[in-house]
C-alpha positions as CSV (number, residue, x, y, z in Angstrom):
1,X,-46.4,-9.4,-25.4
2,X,-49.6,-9.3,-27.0
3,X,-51.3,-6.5,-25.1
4,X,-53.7,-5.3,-27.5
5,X,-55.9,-3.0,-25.0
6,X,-54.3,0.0,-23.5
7,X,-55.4,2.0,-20.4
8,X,-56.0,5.9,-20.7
9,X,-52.3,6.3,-19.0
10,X,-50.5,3.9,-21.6
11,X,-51.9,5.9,-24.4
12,X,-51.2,9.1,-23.1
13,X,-47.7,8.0,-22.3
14,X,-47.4,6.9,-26.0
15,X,-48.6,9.9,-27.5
16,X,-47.2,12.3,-25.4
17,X,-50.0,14.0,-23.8
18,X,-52.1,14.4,-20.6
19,X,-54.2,11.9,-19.2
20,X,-56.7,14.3,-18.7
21,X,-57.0,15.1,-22.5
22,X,-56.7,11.4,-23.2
23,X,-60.3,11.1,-21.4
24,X,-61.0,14.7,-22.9
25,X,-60.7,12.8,-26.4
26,X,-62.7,9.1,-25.2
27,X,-65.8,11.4,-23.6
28,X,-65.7,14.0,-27.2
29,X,-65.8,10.1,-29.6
30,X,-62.0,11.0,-31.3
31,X,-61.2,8.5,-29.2
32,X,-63.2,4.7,-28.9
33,X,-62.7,2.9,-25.6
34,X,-64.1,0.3,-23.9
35,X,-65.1,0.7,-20.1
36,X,-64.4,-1.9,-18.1
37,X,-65.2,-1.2,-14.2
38,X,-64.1,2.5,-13.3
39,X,-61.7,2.3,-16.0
40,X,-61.1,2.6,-19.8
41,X,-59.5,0.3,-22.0
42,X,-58.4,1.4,-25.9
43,X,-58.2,-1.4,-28.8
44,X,-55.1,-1.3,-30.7
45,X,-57.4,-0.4,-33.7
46,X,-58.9,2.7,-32.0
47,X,-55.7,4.0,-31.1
48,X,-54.4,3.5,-35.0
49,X,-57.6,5.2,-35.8
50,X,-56.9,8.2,-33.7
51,X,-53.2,8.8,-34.9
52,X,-53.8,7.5,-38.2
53,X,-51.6,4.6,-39.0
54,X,-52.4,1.0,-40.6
55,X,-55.7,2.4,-42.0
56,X,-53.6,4.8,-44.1
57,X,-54.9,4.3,-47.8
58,X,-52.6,2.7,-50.6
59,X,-49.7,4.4,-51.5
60,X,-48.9,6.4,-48.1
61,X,-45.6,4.8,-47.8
62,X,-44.1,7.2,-45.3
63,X,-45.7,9.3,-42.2
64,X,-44.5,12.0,-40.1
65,X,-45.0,12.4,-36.3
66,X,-43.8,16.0,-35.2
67,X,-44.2,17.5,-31.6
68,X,-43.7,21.2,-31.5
69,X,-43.5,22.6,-28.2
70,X,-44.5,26.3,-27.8
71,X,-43.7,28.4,-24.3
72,X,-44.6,31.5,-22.9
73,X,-48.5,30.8,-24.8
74,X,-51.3,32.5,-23.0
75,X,-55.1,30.9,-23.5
76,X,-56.1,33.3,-26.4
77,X,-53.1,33.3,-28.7
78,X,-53.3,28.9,-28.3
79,X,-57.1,29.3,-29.1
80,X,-56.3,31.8,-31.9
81,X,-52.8,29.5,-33.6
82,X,-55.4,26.2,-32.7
83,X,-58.1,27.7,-35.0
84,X,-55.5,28.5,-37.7
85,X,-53.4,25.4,-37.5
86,X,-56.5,23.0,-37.5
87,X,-58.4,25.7,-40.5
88,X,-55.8,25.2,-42.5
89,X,-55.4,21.2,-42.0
90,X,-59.4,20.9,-42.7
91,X,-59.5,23.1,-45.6
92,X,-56.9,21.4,-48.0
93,X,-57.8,17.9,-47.0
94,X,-56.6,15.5,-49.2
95,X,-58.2,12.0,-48.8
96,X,-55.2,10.6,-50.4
97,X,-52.5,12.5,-47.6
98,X,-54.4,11.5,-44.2
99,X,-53.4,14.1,-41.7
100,X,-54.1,14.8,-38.0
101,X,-53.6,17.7,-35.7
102,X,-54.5,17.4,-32.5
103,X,-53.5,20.8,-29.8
104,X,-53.2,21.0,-26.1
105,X,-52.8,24.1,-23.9
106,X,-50.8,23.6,-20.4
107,X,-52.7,27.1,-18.6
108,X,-50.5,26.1,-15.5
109,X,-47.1,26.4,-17.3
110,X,-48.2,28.6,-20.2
111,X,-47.0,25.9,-22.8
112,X,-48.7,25.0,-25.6
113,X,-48.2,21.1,-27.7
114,X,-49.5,20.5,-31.3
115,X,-48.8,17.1,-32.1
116,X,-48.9,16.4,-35.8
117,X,-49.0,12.9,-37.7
118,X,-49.4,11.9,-41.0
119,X,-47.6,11.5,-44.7
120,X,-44.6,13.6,-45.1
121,X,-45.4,16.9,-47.6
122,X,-48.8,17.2,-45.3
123,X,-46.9,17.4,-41.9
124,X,-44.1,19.7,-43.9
125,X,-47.0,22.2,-45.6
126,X,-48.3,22.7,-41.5
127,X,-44.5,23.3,-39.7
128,X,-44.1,25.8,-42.7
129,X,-47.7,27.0,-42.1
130,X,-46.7,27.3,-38.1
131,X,-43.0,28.7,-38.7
132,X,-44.9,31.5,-41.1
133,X,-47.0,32.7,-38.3
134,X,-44.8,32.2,-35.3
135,X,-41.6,34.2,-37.3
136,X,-40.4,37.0,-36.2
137,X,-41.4,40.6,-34.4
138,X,-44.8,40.0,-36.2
139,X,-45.3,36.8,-34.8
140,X,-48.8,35.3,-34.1
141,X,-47.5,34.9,-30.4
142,X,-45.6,38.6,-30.1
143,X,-48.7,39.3,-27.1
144,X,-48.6,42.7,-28.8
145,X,-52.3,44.4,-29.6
146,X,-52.6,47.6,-31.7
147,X,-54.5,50.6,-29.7
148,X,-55.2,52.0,-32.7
């Protein structure tokens, strides 16, 4: 087909999140796009860029996508596991493992996404990081608070 400039609802339909944070991502610069009237328009390229793929370095033979799907997430405990997750990812970067995190909170339904892509023992070291922190009674999302 050839179409090698997507609009802000085919990306957002491709990865899986709201148009609104599509634009959230073009007006922050994560994302480059190309205005063209009252619209925008995202290169191929840019869109690699964001998730990632064919400017992966030598050697990355494999890559990971992963969707993990959280319900029953107030605002603060998606602000608190979005500063953890994305902590974690920045603080053992490897230039070699290219990895990208990217979180969205649904207020509304009380559902919170965190869409992970890149090589395979990168995207495996955060699910374990997540299943760590979401197991069990003490559970990053358990809503319970200590009185003292």
């Amino acid at each position: 087909m050839g179409n090698d400039m997507y609009s802000v609802e085919q990306v957002a339909e491709l990865l899986g999140l709201h148009v609104r944070t599509v634009r959230g991502y073009i007006r922050a610069g994560r994302l480059r796009a190309t205005r063209i009237g009252k619209q925008y328009r995202i290169a191929r390229a840019d869109l690699d860029a964001l998730t990632g793929r064919p400017g992966s370095p030598p050697g990355a033979a494999a890559e990971a996508s992963s969707i993990v799907a959280l319900d029953g997430v107030d605002r603060a405990a998606a602000d608190r596991l979005a500063t953890l997750v994305l902590a974690g990812v920045n603080t053992h970067h490897d230039p070699d493992r290219p990895l990208r995190v990217q979180t969205v909170h649904d207020e509304e339904r009380h559902r919170m996404t965190i869409v992970i892509l890149g090589d395979l023992a990168a995207t495996a070291e955060v699910l374990r990081l997540l299943d760590a922190v979401l197991d069990g009674d003490n559970g990053l999302l358990t809503g319970e608070v200590d009185g003292g």
